[in-house]
GUTOR-490562 format. One record per atom (N, C-alpha, C): atom name; residue in three letters; x, y, z; residue number from 1. Coordinates in Angstrom, 1 decimal, padded with zeros to 4 digits, always signed. Each point is the difference from the previous one (the first is absolute). Layout:
residues N
<pt><a>CA</a><r>ALA</r><x>X</x><y>Y</y><z>Z</z><k>NUM</k></pt>
...
//
This chain:
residues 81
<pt><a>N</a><r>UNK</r><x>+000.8</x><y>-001.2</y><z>+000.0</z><k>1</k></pt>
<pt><a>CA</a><r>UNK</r><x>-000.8</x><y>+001.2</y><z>+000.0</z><k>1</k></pt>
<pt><a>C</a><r>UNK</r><x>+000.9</x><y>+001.3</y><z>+000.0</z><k>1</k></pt>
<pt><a>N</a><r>UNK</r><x>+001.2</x><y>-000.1</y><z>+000.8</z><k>2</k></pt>
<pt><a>CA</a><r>UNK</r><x>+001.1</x><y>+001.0</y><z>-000.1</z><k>2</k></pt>
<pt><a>C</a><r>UNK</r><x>+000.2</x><y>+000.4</y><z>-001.1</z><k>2</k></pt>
<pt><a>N</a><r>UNK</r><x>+000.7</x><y>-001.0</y><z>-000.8</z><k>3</k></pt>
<pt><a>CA</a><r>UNK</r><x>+000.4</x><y>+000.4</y><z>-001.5</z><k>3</k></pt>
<pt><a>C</a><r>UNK</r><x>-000.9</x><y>+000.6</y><z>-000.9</z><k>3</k></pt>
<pt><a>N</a><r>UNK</r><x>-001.8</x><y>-000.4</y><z>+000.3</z><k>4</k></pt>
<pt><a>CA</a><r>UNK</r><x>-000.9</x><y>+000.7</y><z>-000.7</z><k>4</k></pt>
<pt><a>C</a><r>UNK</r><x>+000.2</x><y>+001.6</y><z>+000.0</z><k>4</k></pt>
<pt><a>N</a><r>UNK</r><x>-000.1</x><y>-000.3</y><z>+001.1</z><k>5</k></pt>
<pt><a>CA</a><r>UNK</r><x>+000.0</x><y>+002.0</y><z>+000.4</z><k>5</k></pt>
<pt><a>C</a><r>UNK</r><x>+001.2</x><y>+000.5</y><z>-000.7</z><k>5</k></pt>
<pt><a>N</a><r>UNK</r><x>+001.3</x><y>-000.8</y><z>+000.4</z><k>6</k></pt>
<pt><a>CA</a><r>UNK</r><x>+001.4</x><y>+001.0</y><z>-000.6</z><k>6</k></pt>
<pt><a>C</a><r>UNK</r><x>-000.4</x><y>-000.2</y><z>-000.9</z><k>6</k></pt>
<pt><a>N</a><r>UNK</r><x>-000.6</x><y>-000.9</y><z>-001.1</z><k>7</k></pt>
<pt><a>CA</a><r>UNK</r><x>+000.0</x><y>+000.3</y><z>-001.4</z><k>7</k></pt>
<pt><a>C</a><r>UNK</r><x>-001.0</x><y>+000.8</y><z>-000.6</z><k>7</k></pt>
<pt><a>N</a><r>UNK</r><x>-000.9</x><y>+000.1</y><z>+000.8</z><k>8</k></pt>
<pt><a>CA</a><r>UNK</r><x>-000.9</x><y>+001.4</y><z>+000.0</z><k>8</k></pt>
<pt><a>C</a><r>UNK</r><x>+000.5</x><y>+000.9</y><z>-000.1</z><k>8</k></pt>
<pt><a>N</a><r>UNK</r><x>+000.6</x><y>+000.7</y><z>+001.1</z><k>9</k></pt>
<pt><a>CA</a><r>UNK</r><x>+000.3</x><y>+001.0</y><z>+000.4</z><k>9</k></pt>
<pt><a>C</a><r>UNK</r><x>+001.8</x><y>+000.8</y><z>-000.3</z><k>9</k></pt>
<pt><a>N</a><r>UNK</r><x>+000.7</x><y>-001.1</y><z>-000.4</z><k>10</k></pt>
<pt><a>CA</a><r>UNK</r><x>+001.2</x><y>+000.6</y><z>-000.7</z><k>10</k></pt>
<pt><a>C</a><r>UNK</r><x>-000.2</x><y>+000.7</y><z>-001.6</z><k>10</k></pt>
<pt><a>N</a><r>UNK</r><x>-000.7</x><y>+000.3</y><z>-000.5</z><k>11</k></pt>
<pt><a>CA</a><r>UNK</r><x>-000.3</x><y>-000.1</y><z>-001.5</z><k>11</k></pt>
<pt><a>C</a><r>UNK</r><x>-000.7</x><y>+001.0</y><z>+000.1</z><k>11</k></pt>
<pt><a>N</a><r>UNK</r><x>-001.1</x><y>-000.2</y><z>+001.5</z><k>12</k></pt>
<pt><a>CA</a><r>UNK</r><x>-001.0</x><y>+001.7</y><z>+000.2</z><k>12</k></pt>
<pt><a>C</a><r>UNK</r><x>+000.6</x><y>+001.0</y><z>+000.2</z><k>12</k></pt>
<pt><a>N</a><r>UNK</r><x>+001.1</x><y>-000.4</y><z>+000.9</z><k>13</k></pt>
<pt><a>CA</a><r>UNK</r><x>+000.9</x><y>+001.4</y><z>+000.8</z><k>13</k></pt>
<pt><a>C</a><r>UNK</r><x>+001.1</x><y>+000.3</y><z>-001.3</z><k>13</k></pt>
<pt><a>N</a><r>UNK</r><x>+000.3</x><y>-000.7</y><z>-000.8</z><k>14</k></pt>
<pt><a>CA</a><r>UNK</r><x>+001.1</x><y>-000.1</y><z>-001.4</z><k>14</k></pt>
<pt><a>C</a><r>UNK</r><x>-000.9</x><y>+000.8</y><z>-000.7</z><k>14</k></pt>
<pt><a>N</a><r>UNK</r><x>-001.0</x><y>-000.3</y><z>-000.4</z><k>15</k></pt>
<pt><a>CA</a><r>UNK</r><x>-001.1</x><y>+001.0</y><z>-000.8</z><k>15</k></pt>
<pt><a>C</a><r>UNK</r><x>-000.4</x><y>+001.5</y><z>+000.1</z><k>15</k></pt>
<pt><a>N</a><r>UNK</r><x>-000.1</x><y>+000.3</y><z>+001.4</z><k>16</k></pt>
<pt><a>CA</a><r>UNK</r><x>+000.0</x><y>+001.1</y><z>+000.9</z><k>16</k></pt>
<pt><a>C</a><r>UNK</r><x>+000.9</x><y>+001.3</y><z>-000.5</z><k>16</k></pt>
<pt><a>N</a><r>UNK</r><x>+001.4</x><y>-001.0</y><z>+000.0</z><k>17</k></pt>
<pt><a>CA</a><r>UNK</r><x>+001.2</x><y>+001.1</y><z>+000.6</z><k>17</k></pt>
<pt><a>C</a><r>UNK</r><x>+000.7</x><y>+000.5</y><z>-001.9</z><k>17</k></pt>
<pt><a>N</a><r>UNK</r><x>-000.8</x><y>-001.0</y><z>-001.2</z><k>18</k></pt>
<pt><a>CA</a><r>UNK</r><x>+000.3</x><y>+000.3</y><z>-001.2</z><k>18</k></pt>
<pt><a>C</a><r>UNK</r><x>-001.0</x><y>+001.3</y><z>-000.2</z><k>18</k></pt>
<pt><a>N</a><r>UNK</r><x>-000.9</x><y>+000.2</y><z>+000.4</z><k>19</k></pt>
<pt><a>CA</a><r>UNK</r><x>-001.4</x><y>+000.6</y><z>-000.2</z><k>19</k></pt>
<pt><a>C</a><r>UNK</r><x>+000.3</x><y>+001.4</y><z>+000.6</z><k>19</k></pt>
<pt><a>N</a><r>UNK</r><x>+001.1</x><y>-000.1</y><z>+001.4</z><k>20</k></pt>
<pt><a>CA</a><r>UNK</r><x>+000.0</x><y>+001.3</y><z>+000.6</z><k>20</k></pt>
<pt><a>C</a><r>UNK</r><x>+001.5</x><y>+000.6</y><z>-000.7</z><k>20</k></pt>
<pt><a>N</a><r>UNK</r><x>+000.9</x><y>-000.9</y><z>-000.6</z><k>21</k></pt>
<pt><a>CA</a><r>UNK</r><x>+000.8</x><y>+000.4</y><z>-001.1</z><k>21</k></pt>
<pt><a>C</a><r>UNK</r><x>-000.7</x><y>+000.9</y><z>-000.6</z><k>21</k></pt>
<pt><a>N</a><r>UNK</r><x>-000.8</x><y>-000.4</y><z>-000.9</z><k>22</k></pt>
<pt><a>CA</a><r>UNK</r><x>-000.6</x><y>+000.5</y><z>-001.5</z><k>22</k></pt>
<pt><a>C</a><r>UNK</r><x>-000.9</x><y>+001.3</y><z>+000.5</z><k>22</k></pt>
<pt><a>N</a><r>UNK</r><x>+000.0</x><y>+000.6</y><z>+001.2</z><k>23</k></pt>
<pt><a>CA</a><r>UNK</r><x>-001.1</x><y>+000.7</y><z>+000.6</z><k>23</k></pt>
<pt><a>C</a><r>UNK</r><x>+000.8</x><y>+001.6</y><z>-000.3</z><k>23</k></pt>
<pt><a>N</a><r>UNK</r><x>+001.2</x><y>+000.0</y><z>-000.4</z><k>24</k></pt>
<pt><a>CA</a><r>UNK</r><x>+000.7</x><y>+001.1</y><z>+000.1</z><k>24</k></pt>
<pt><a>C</a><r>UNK</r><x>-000.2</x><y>+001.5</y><z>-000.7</z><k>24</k></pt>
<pt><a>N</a><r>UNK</r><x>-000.3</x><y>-000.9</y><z>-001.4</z><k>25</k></pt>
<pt><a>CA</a><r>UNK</r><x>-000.3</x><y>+000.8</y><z>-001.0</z><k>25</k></pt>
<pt><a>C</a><r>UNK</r><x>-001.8</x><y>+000.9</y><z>+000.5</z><k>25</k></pt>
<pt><a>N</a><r>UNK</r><x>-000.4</x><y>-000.6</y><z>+000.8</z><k>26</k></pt>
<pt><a>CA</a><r>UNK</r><x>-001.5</x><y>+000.8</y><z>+000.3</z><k>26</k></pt>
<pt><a>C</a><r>UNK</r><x>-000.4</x><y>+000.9</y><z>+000.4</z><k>26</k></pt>
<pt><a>N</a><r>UNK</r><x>+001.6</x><y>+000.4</y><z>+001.2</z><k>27</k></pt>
<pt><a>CA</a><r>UNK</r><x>+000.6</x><y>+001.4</y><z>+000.7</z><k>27</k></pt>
<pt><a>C</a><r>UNK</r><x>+000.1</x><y>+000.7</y><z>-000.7</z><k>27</k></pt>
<pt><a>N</a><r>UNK</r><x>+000.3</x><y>+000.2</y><z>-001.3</z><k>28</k></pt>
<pt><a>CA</a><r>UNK</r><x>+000.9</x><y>+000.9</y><z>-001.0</z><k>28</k></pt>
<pt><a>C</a><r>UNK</r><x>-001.4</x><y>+000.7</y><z>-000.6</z><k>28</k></pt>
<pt><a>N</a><r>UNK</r><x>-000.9</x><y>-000.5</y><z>-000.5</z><k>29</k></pt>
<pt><a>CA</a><r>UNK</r><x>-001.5</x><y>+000.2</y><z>-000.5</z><k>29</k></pt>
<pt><a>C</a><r>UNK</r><x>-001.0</x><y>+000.9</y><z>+000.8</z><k>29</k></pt>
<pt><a>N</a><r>UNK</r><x>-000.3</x><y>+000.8</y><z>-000.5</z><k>30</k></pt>
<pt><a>CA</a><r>UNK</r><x>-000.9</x><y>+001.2</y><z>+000.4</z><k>30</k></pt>
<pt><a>C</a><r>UNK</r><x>-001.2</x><y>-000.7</y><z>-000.3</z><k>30</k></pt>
<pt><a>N</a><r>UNK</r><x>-001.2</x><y>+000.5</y><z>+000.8</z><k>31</k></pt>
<pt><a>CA</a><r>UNK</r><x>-001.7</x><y>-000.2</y><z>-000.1</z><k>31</k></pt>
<pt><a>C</a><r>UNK</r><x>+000.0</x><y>+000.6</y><z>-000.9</z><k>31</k></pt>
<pt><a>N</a><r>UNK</r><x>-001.3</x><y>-000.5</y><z>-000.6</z><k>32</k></pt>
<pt><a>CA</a><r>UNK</r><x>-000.8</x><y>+000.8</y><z>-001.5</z><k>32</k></pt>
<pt><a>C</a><r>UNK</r><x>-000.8</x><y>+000.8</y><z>+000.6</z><k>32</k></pt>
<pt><a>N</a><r>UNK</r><x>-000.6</x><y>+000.7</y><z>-001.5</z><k>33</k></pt>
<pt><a>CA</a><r>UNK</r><x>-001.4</x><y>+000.7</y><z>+000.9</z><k>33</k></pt>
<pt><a>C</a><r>UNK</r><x>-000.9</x><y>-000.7</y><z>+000.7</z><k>33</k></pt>
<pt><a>N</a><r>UNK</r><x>+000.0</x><y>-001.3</y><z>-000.2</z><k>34</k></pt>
<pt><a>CA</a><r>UNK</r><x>-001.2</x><y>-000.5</y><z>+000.6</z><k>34</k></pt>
<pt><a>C</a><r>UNK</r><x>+000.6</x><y>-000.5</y><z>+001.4</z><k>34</k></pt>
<pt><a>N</a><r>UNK</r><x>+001.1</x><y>+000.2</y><z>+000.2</z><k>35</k></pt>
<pt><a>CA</a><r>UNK</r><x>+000.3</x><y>-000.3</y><z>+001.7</z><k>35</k></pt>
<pt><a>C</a><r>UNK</r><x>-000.2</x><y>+001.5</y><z>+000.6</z><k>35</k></pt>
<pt><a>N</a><r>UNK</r><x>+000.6</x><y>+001.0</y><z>-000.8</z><k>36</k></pt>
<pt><a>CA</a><r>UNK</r><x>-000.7</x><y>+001.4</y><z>+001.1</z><k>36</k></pt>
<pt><a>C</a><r>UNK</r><x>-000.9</x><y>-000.1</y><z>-000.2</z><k>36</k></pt>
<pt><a>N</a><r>UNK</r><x>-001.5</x><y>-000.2</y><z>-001.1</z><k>37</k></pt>
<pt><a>CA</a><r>UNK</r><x>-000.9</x><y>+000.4</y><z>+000.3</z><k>37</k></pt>
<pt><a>C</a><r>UNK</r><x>-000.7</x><y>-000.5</y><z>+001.3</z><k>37</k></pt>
<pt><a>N</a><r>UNK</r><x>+000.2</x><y>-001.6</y><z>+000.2</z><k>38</k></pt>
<pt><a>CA</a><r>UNK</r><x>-000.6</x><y>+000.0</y><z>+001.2</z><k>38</k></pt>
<pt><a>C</a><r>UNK</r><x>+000.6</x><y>+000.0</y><z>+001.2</z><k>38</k></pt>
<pt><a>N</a><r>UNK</r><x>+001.5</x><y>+000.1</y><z>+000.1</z><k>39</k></pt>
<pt><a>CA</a><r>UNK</r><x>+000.5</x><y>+000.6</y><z>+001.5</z><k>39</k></pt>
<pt><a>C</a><r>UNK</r><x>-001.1</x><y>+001.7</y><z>-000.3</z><k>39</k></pt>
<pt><a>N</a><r>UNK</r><x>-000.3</x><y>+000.6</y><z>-000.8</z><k>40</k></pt>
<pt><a>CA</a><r>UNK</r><x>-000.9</x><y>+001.5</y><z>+000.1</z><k>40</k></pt>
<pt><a>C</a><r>UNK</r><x>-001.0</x><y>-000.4</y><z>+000.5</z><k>40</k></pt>
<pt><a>N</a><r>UNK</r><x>-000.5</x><y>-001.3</y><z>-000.9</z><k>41</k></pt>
<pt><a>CA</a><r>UNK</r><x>-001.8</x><y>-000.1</y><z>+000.9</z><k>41</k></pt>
<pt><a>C</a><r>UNK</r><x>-000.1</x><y>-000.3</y><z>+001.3</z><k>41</k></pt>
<pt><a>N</a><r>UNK</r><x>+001.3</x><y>-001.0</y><z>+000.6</z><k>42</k></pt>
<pt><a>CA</a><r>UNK</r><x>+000.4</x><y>-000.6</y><z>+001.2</z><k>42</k></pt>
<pt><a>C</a><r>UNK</r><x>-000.3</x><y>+001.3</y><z>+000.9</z><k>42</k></pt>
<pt><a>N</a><r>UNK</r><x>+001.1</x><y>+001.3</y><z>-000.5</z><k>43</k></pt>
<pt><a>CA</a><r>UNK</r><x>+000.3</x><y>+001.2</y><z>+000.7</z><k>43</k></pt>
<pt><a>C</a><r>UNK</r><x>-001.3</x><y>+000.3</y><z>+000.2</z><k>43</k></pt>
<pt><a>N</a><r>UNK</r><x>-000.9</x><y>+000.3</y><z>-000.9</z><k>44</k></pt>
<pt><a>CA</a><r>UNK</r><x>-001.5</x><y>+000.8</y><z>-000.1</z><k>44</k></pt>
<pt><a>C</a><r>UNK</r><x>-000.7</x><y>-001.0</y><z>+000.7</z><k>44</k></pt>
<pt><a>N</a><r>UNK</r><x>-000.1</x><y>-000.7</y><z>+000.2</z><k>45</k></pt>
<pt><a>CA</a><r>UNK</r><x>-000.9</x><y>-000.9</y><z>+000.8</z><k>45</k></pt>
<pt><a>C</a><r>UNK</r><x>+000.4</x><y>-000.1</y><z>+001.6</z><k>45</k></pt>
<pt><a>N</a><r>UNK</r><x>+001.5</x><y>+000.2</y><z>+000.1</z><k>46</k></pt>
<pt><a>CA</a><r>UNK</r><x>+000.3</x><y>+000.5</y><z>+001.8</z><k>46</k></pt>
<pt><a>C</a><r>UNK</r><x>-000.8</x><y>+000.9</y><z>+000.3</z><k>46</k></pt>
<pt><a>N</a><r>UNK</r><x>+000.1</x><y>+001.2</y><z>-000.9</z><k>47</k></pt>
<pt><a>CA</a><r>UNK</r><x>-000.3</x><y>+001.4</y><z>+000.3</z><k>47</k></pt>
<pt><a>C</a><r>UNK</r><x>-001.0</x><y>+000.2</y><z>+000.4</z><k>47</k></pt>
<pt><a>N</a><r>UNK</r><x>-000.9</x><y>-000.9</y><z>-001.1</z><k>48</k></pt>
<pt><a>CA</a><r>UNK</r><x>-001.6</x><y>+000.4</y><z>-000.2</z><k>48</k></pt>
<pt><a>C</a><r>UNK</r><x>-000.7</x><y>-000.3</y><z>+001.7</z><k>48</k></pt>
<pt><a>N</a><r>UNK</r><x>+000.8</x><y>-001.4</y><z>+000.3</z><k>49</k></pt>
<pt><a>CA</a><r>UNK</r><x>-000.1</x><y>-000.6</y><z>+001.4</z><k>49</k></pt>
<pt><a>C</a><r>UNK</r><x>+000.1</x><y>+000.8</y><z>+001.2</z><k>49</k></pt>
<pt><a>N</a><r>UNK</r><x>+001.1</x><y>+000.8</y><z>+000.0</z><k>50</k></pt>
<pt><a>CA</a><r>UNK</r><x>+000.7</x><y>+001.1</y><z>+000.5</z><k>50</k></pt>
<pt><a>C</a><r>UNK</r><x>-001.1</x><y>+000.9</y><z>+000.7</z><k>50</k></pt>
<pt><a>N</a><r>UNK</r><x>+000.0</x><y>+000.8</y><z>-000.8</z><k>51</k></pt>
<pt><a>CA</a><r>UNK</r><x>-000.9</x><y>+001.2</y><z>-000.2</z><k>51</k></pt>
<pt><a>C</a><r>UNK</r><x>-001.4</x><y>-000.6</y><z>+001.0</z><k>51</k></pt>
<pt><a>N</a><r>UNK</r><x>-000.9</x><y>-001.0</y><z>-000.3</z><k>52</k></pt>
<pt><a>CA</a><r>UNK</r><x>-001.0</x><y>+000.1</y><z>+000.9</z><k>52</k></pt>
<pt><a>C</a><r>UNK</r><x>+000.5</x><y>-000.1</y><z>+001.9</z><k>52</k></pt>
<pt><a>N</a><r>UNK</r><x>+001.0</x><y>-001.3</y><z>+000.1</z><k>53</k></pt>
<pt><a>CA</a><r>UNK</r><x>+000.8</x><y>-000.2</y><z>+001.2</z><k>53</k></pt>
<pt><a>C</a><r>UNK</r><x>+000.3</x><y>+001.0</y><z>+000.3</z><k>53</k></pt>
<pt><a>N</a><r>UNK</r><x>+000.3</x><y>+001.3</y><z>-000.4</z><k>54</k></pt>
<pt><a>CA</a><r>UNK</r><x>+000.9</x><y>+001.0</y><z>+000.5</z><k>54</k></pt>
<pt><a>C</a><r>UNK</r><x>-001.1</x><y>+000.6</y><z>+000.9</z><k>54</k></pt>
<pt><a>N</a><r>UNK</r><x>-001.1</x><y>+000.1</y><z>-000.8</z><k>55</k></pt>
<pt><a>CA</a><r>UNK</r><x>-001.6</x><y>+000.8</y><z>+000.4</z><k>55</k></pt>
<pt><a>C</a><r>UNK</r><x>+000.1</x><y>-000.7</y><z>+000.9</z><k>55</k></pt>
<pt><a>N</a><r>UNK</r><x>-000.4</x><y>-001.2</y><z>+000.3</z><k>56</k></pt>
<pt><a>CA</a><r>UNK</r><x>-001.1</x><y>-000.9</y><z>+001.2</z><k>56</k></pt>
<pt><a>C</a><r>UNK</r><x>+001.7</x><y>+000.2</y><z>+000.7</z><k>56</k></pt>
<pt><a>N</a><r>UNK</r><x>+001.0</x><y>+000.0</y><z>-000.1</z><k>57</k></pt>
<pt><a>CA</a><r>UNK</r><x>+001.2</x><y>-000.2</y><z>+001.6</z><k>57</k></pt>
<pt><a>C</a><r>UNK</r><x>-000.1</x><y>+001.3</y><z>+000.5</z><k>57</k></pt>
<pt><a>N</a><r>UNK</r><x>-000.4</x><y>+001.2</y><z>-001.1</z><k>58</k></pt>
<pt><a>CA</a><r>UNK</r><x>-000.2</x><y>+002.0</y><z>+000.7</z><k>58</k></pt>
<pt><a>C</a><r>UNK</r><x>-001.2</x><y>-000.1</y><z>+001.2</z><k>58</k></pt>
<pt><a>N</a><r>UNK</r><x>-001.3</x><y>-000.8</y><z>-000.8</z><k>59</k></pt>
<pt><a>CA</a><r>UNK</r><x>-001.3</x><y>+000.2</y><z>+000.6</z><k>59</k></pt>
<pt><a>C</a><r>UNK</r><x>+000.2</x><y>-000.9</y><z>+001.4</z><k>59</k></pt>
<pt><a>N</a><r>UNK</r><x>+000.7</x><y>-000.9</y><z>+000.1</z><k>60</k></pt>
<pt><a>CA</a><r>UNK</r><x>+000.0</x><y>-001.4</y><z>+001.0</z><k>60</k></pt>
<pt><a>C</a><r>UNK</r><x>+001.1</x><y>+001.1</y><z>+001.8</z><k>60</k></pt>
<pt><a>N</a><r>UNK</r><x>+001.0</x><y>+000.6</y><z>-001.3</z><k>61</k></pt>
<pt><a>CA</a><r>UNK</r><x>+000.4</x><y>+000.5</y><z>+001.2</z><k>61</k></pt>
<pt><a>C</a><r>UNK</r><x>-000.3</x><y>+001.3</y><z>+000.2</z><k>61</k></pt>
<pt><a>N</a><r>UNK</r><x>-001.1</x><y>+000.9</y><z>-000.6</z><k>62</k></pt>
<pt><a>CA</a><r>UNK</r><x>-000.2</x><y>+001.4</y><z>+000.7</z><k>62</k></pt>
<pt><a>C</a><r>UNK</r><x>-001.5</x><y>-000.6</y><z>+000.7</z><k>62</k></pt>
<pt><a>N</a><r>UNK</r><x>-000.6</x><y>-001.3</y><z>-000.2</z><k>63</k></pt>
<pt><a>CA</a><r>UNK</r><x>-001.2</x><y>-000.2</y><z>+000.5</z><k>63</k></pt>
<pt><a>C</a><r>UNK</r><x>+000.9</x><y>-000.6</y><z>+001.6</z><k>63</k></pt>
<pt><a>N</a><r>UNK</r><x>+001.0</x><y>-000.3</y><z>+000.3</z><k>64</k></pt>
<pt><a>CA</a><r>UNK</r><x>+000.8</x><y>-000.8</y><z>+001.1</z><k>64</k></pt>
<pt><a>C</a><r>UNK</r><x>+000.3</x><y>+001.1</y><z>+000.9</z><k>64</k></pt>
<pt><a>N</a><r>UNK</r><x>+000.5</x><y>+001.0</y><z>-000.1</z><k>65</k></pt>
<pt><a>CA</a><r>UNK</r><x>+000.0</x><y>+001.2</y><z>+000.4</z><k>65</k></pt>
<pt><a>C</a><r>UNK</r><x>-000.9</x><y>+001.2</y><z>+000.3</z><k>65</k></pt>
<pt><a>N</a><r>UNK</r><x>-001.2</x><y>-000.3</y><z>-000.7</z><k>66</k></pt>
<pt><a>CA</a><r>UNK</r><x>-001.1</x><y>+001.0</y><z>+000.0</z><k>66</k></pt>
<pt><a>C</a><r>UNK</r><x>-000.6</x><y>-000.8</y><z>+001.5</z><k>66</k></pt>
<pt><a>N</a><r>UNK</r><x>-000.6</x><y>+001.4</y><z>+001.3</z><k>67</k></pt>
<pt><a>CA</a><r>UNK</r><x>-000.9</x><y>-000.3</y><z>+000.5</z><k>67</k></pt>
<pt><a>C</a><r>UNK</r><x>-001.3</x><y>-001.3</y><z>-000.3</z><k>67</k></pt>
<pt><a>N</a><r>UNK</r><x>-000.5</x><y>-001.0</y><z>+001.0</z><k>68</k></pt>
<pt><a>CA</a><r>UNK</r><x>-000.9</x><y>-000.6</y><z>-000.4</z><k>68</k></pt>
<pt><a>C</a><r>UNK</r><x>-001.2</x><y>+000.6</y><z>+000.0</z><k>68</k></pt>
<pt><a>N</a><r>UNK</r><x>-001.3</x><y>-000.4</y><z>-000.1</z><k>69</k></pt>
<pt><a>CA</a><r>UNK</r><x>-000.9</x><y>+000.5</y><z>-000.4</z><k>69</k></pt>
<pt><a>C</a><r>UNK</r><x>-000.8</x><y>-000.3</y><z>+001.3</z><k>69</k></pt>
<pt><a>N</a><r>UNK</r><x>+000.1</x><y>-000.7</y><z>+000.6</z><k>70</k></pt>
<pt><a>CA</a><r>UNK</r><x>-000.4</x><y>-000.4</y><z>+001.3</z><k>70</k></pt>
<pt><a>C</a><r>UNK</r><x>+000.5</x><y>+001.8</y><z>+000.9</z><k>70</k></pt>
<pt><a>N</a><r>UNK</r><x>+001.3</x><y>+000.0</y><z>+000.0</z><k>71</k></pt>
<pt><a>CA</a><r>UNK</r><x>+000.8</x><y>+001.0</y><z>+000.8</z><k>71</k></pt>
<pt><a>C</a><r>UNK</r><x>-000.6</x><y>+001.6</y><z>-000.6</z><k>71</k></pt>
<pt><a>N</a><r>UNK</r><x>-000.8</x><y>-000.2</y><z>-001.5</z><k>72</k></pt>
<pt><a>CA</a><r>UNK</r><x>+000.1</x><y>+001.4</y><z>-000.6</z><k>72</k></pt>
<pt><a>C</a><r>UNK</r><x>-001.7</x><y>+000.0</y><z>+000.7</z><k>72</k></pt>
<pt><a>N</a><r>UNK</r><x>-000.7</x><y>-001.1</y><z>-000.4</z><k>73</k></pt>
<pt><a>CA</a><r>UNK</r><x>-001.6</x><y>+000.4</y><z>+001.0</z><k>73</k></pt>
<pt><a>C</a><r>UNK</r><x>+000.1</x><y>+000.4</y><z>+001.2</z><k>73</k></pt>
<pt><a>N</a><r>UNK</r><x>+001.0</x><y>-000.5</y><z>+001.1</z><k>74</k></pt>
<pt><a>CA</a><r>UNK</r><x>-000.3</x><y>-000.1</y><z>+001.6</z><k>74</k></pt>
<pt><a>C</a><r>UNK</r><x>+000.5</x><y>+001.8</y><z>+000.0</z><k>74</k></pt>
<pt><a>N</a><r>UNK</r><x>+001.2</x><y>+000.6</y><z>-000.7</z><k>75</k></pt>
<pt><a>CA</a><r>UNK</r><x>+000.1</x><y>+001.1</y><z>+000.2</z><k>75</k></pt>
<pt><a>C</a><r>UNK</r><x>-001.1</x><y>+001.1</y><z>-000.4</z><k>75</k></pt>
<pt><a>N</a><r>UNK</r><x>-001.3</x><y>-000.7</y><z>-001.0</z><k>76</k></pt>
<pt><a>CA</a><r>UNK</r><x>-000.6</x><y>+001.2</y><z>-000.4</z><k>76</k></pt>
<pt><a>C</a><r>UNK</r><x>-000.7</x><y>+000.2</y><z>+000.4</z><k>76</k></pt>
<pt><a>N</a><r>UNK</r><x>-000.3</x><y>-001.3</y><z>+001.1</z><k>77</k></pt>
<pt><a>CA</a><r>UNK</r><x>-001.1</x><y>-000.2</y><z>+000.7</z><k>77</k></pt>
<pt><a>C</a><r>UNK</r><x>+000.3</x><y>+001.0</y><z>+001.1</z><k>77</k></pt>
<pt><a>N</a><r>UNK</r><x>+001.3</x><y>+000.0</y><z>+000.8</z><k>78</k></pt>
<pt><a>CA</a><r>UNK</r><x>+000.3</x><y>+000.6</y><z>+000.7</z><k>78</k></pt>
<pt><a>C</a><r>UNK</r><x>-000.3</x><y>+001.4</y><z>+000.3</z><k>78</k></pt>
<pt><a>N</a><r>UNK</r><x>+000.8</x><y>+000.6</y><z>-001.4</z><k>79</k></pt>
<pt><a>CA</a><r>UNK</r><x>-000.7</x><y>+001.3</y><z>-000.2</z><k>79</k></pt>
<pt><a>C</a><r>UNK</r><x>-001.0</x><y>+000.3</y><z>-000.3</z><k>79</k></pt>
<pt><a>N</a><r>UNK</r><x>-000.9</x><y>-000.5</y><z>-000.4</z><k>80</k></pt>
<pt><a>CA</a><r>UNK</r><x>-001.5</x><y>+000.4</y><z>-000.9</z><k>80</k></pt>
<pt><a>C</a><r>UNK</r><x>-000.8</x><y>+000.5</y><z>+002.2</z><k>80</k></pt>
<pt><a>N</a><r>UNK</r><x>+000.3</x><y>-000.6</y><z>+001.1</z><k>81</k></pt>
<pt><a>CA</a><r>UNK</r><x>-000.5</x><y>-000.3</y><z>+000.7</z><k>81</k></pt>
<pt><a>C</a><r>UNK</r><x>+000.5</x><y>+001.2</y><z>+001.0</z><k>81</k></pt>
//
């Protein structure tokens, strides 16, 4: 059963290491247009995401900070009286 495996796997790992040879030339090669275009839609689609999160994290933390509403009745009650 031993030998099955080495003879599996010497030929996998030998396969591997010709493959990451030949990988060299891929560095050298610039994206086309169609690789910027969609790292741009990628970009435009963080953004788009962005932009509402930014709203609801402003509103979450001036509503965290704002007097409660409990605290703003008991005082107007106070004074009305």
């Amino acid at each position: 059963m031993k030998t099955k495996i080495a003879n599996f796997l010497i030929p996998l790992l030998g396969g591997s290491a010709t493959s990451a040879l030949a990988a060299d030339s891929a560095l050298q090669e610039s994206g086309g247009p169609m690789v910027w275009f969609f790292l741009g839609f990628v970009a435009l689609v963080v953004i788009m995401q962005a932009i509402p999160a930014g709203i609801l994290l402003y509103s979450m933390i001036k509503a965290a900070f704002s007097p409660s509403e409990a605290t703003a009745l008991a005082s107007e009650t106070r004074t009305s009286k």
